[in-house]
C-alpha positions as CSV (number, residue, x, y, z in Angstrom):
1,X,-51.7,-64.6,19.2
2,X,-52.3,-63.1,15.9
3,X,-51.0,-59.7,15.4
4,X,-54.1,-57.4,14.4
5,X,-53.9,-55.5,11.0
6,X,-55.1,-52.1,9.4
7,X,-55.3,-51.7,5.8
8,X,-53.4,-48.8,5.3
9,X,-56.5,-46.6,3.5
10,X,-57.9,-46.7,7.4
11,X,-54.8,-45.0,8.5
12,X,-53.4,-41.2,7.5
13,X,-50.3,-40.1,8.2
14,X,-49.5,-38.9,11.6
15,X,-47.7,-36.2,14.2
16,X,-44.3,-37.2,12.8
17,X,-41.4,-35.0,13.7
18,X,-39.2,-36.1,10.5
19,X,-40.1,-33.9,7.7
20,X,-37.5,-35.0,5.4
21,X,-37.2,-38.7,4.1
22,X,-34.2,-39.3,1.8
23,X,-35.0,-40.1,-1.6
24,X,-32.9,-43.3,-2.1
25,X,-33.7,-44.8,1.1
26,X,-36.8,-44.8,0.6
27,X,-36.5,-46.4,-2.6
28,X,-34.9,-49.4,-1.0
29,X,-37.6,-49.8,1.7
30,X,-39.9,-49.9,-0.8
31,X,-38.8,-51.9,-2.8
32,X,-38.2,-54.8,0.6
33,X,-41.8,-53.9,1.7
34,X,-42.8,-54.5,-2.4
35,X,-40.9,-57.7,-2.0
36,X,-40.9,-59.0,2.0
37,X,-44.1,-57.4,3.1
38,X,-44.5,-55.3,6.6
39,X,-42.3,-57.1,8.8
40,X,-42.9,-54.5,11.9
41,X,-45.6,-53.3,13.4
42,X,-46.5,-49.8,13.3
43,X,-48.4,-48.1,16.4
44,X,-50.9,-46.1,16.1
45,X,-53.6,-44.6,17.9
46,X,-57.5,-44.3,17.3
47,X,-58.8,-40.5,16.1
48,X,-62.0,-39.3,14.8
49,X,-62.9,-40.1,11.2
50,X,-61.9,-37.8,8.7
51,X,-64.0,-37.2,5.1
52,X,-61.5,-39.7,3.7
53,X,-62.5,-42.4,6.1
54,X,-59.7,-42.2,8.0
55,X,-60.2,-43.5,11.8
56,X,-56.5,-44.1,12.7
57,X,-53.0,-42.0,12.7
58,X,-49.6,-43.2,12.8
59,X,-47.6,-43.1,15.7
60,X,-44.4,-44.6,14.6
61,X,-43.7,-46.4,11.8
62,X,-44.4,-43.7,9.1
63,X,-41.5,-44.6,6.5
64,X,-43.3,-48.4,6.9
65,X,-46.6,-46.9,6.4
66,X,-45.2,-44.7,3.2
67,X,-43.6,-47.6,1.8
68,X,-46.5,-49.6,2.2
69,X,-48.9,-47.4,0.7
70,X,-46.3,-46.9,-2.2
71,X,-45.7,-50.6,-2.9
72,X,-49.5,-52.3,-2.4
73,X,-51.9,-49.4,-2.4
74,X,-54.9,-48.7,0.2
75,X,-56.2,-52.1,0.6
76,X,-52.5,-53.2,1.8
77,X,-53.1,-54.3,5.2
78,X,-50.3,-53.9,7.6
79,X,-49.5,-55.2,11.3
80,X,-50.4,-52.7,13.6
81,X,-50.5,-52.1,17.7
82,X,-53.4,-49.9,18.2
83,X,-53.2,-47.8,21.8
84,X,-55.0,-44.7,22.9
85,X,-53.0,-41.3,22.8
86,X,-53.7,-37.8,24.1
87,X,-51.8,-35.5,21.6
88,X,-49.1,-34.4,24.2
89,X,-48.3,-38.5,24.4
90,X,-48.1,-38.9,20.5
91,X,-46.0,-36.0,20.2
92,X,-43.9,-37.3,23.1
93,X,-43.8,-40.8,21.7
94,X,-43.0,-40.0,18.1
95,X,-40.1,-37.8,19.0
96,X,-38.4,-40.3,21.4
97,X,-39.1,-42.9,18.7
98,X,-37.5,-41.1,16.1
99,X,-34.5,-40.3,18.2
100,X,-33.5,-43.4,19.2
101,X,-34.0,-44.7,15.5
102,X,-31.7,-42.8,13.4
103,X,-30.3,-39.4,11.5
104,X,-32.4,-37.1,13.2
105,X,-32.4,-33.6,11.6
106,X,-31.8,-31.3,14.5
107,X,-34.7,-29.0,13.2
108,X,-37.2,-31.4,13.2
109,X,-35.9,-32.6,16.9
110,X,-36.2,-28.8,17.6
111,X,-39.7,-28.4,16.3
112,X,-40.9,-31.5,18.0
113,X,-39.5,-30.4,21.4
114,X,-41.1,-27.2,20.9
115,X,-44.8,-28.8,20.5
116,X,-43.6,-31.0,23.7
117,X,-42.3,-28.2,26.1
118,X,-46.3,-26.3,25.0
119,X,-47.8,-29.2,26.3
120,X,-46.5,-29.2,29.2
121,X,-46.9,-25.6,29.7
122,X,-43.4,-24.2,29.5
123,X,-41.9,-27.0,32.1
124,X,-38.5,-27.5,29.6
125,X,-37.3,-29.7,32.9
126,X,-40.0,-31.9,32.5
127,X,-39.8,-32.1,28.8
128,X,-36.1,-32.6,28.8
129,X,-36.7,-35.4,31.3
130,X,-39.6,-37.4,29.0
131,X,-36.8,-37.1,26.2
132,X,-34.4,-38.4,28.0
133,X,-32.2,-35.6,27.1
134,X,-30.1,-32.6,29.1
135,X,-31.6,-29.7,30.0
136,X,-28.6,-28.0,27.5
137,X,-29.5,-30.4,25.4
138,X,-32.8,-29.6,25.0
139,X,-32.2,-25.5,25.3
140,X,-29.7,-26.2,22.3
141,X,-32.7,-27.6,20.0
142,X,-35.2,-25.1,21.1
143,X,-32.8,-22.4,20.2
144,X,-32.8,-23.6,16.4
145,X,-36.6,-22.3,16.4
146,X,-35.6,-19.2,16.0
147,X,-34.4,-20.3,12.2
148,X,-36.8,-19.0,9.5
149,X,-39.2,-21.6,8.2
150,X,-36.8,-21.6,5.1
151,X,-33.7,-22.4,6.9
152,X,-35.4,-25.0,9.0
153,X,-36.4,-26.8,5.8
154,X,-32.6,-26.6,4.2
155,X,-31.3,-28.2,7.5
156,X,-34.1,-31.0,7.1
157,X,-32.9,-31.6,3.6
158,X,-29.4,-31.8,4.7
159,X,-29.1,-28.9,2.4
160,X,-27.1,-26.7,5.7
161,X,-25.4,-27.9,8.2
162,X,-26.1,-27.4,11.7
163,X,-23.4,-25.1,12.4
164,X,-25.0,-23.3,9.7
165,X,-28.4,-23.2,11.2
166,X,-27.4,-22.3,14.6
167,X,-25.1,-19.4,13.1
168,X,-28.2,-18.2,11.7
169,X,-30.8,-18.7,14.1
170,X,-29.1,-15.7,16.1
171,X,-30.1,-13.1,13.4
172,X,-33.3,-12.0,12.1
173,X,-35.1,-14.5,10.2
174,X,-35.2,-11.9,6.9
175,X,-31.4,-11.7,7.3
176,X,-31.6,-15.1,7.6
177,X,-33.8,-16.0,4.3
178,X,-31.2,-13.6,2.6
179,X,-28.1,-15.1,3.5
180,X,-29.7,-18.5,2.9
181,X,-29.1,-18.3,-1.0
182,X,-25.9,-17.1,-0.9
183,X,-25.0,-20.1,1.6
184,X,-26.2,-22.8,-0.7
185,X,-25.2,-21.2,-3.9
186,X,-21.7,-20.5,-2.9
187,X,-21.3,-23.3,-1.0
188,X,-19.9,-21.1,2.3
189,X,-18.4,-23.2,4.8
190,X,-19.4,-22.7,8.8
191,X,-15.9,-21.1,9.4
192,X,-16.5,-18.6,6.7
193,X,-20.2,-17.4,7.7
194,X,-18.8,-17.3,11.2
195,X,-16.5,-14.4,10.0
196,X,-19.1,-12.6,8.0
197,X,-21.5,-12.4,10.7
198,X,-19.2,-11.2,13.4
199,X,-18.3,-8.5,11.1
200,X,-21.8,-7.3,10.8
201,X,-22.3,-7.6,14.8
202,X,-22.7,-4.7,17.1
203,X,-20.7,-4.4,20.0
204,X,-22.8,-4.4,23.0
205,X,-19.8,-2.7,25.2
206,X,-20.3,0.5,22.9
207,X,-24.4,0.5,23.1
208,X,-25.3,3.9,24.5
209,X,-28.8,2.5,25.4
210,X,-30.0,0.5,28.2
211,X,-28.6,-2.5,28.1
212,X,-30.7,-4.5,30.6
213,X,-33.0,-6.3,28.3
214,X,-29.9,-7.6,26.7
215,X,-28.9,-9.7,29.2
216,X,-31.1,-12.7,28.2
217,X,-31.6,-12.1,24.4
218,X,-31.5,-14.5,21.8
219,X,-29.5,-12.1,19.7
220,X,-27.1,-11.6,22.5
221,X,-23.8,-13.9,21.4
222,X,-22.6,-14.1,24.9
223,X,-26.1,-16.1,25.5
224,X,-25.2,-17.9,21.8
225,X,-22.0,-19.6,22.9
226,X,-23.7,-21.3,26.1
227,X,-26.9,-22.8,23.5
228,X,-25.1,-23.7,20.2
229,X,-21.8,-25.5,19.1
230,X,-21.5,-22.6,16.2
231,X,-21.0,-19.0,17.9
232,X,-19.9,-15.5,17.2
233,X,-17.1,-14.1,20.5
234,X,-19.3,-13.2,22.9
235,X,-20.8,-9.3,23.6
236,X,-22.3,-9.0,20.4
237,X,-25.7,-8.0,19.0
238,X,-26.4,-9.9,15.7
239,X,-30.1,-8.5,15.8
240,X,-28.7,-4.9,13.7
241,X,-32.5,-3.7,13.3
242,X,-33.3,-4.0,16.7
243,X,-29.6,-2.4,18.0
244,X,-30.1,0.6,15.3
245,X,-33.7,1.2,16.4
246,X,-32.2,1.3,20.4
247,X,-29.4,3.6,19.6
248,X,-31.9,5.9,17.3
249,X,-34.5,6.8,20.4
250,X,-30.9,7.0,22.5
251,X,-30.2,9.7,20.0
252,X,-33.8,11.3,19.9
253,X,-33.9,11.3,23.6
254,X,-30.8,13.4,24.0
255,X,-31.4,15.2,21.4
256,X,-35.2,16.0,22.8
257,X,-32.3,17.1,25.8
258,X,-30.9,19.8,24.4
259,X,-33.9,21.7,23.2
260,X,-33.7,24.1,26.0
261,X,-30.6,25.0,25.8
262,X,-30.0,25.2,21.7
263,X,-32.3,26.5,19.2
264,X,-31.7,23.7,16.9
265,X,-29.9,20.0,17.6
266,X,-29.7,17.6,14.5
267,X,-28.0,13.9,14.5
268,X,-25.4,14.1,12.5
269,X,-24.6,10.6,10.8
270,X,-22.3,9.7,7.8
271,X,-22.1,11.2,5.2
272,X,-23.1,14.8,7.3
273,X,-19.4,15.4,7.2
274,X,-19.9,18.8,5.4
275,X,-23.4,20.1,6.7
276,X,-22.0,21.7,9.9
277,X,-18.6,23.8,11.0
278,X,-17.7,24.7,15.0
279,X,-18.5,28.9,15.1
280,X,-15.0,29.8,15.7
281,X,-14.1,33.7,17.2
282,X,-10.2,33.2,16.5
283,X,-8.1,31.4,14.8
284,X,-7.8,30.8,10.7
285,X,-11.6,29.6,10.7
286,X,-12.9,32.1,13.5
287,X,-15.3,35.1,12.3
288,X,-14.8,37.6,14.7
289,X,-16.2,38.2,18.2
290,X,-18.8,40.3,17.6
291,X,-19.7,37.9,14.5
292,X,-19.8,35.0,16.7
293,X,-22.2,36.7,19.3
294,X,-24.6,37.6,16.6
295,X,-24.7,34.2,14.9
296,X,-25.6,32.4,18.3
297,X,-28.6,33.9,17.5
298,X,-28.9,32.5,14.1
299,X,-31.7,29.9,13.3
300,X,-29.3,27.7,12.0
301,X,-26.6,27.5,15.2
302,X,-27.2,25.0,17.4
303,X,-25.7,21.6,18.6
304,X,-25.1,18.0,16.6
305,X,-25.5,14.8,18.8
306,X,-23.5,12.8,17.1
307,X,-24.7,9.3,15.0
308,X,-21.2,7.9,13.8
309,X,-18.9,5.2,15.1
310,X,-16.4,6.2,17.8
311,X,-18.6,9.0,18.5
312,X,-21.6,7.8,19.3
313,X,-24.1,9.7,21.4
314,X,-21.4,12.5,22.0
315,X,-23.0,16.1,21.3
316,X,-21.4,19.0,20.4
317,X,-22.2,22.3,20.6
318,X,-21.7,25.9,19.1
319,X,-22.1,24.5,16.2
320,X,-23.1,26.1,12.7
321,X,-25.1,24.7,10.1
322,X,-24.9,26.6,7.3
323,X,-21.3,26.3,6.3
324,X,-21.5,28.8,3.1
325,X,-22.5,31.4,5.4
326,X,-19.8,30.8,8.0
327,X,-17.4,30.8,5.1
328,X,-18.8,34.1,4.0
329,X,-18.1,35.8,7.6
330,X,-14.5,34.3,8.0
331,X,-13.6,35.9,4.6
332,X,-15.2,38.8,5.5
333,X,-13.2,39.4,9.1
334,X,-9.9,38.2,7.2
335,X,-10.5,40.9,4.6
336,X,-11.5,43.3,7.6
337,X,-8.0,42.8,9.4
338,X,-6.5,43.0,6.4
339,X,-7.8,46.3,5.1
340,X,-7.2,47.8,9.3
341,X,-3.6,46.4,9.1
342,X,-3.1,48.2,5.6
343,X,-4.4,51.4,7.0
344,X,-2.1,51.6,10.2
345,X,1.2,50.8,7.9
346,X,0.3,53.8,5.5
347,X,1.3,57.1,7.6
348,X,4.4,55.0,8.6
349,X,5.4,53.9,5.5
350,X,5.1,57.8,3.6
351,X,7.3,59.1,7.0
352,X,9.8,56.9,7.2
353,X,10.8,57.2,2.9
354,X,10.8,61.2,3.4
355,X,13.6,61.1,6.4
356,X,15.6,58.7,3.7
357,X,19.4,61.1,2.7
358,X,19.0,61.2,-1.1
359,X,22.2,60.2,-2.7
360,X,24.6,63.0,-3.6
361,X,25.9,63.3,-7.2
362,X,28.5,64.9,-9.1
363,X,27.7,67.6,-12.1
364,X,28.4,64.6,-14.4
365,X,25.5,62.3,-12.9
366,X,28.3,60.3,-11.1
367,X,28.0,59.4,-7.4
368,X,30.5,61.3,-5.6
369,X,33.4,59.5,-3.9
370,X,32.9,58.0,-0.4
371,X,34.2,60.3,2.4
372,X,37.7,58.9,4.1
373,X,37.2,57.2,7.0
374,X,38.5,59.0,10.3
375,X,41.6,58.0,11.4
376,X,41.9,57.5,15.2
377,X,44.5,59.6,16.8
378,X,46.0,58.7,20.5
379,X,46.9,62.1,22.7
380,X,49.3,61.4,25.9
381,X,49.1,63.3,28.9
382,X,51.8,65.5,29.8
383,X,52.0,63.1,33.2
384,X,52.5,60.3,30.8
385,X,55.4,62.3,28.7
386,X,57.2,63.2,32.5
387,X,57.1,59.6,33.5
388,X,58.9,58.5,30.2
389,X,61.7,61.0,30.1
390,X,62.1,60.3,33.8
391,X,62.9,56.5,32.7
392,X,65.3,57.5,30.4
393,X,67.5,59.8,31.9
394,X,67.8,56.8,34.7
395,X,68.4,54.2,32.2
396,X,71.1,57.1,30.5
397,X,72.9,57.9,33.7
398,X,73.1,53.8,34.9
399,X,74.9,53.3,31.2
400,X,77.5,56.8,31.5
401,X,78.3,55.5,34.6
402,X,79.9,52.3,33.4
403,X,81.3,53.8,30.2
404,X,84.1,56.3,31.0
405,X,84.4,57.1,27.1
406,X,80.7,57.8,26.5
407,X,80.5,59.7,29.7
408,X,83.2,62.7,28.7
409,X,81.3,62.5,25.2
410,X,78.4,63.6,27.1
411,X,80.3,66.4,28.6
412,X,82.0,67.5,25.6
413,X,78.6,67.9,24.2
């Protein structure tokens, strides 16, 4: 049976998943087809005639068909198998064809898969099932659809790798079409982008906003390491506009919180270092009690909820927010004390110099001598005087008694 044939200006291209088709390969098939002719069949499938004149579209077998058309022009007529397709089978067909071919890009798998999974209205079970792939398998690819058009392109090209791609598909695809550039021009490896998008992530554990919606975003890095090879450590946000645009209505809402109690709150964020001061009574910064109560009625004292890292959402109040006039009314109670401390030192000072002895001098200007210092005299009692003589007449009659020559002394005497 003879194999029917199309000449290839009936046919247009078809619902081909590969985008890309490397330069030098198909150079050489070319070049065979220029040579050896068609050797395979391509399928296709009957569609309405286009202006061109076109009443059939490829299937499978588009390289063929571009080599073809390259090599012998229009009138080329190739082996075909012609069989009737809904769109959701082409699609089908040409993906599963593809993949079982060869060097795949990833994106165009993904983009494919994506068409497939619409068809069948959102059953990825069934899809993943047709393709004969996992159901991770096929999460993994349709995760790579969040890539920006751009990115999706420089995988197909080979220009990226895939770790590359599926770093990027968890940010937004304008941080994506930036970072793109600086990928291919610097030639960054996966490792490296890796580390310079986990240190523009936001921690998820230190959101203050409601964190429920979270749970099954794309941007969510816990969800990241379960679809792609190439993840940040989980509990991250890599979506920054959407995490900054959260935690600014967290702020306005307790801010809008506060209004009751304060008669003006403001966000303080960096670089508000110096535009606000805590309204002190004591202390080297305080201004005085009866300061501090009539500043709490000041337009500008209120409460800051604050914007900055390690702070976030925390509010403080009693604060002021014009810090030239606090510094004003601490000077002014430090001078205050200062000038009442003065004043009670004064009488005490100007009585304490007029009780002062002025120093006495002599007719010639000289500082008289110092007066002698008392000398301490001892008195004895007269009970004190009996007991001694007492002792000695005892001690002299014990020593007469056993002298017979200083005894008659005593009585000569």
């Amino acid at each position: 049976m003879q194999t029917p044939t199309v000449v290839v200006g009936k046919i247009r291209p078809g619902r081909n998943p590969r985008k890309y088709f490397d330069p030098a390969e198909m150079a050489e098939l070319t070049e065979s087809v220029r040579v050896n002719g068609v050797l395979q069949s391509l399928l296709i499938r009957p569609v309405e005639e286009d202006e061109s004149g076109r009443e059939y579209e490829v299937v499978a077998g588009e390289r063929r068909y571009r080599a073809a058309l390259s090599a012998h022009g229009e009138d080329y007529p190739v082996p075909v198998i012609i069989k009737a397709m809904t769109d959701a089978e082409a699609d089908s067909f040409a993906l599963i064809e593809n993949i079982q071919r060869a060097d795949m890009a990833p994106s165009e798998e993904a983009v494919q898969a994506a068409k497939i999974v619409g068809w069948l209205q959102g059953d990825r079970d069934e899809a993943a099932r047709q393709l004969g792939w996992s159901r991770s398998t096929l999460d993994k690819r349709l995760a790579l659809m969040n890539c920006s058009e751009s990115v999706l392109e420089a995988l197909n090209t080979r220009t990226i790798q895939l770790g590359h791609a599926e770093l990027l598909a968890t940010l937004e695809k304008g941080t994506q079409d930036k970072l793109l550039p600086v990928i291919v021009s610097e030639k960054k490896a996966v490792a490296e982008l890796k580390k310079t998008i986990e240190a523009a992530a936001c921690s998820l554990e230190k959101a203050i906003f409601e964190k429920t919606q979270c749970t099954t975003c794309q941007h969510n890095s816990s969800l990241q390491t379960e679809m792609f090879g190439e993840a940040i450590a989980t509990g991250n946000c890599t979506n920054r506009a959407c995490y900054t645009e959260k935690t600014d209505r967290k702020l306005e809402g307790i801010a809008y919180g506060l209004k009751d109690e304060y008669q003006v709150i403001r966000i303080v964020r960096a670089g508000d270092n110096e535009t606000r001061v805590q309204l002190l009574v004591e202390g080297p910064t305080g201004v005085g009690e009866e300061q501090a109560k009539a500043c709490h009625g000041c337009q500008n004292f209120g409460a800051a909820v604050s914007g900055l890292p390690g702070s976030l959402g925390k509010v403080y109040g009693g604060q002021c927010f014009d810090t030239a006039c606090n510094s004003q009314k601490v000077a002014a109670r430090i001078k205050a004390e200062r000038d009442a401390k003065a004043a009670t030192q004064a009488p005490a000072s100007s009585s304490s110099s007029s009780d002062k002895p002025a120093t006495a001098k002599g007719a010639a200007g000289k500082a008289t001598a110092p007066a002698e210092k008392p000398v301490t005299s001892i008195s004895e009692s007269e009970k004190v005087k009996a007991y001694r003589t007492d002792v000695w007449r005892k001690a002299l009659r014990k020593e007469v008694a056993q002298n017979a020559e200083l005894a008659n002394a005593y009585l000569i005497s």
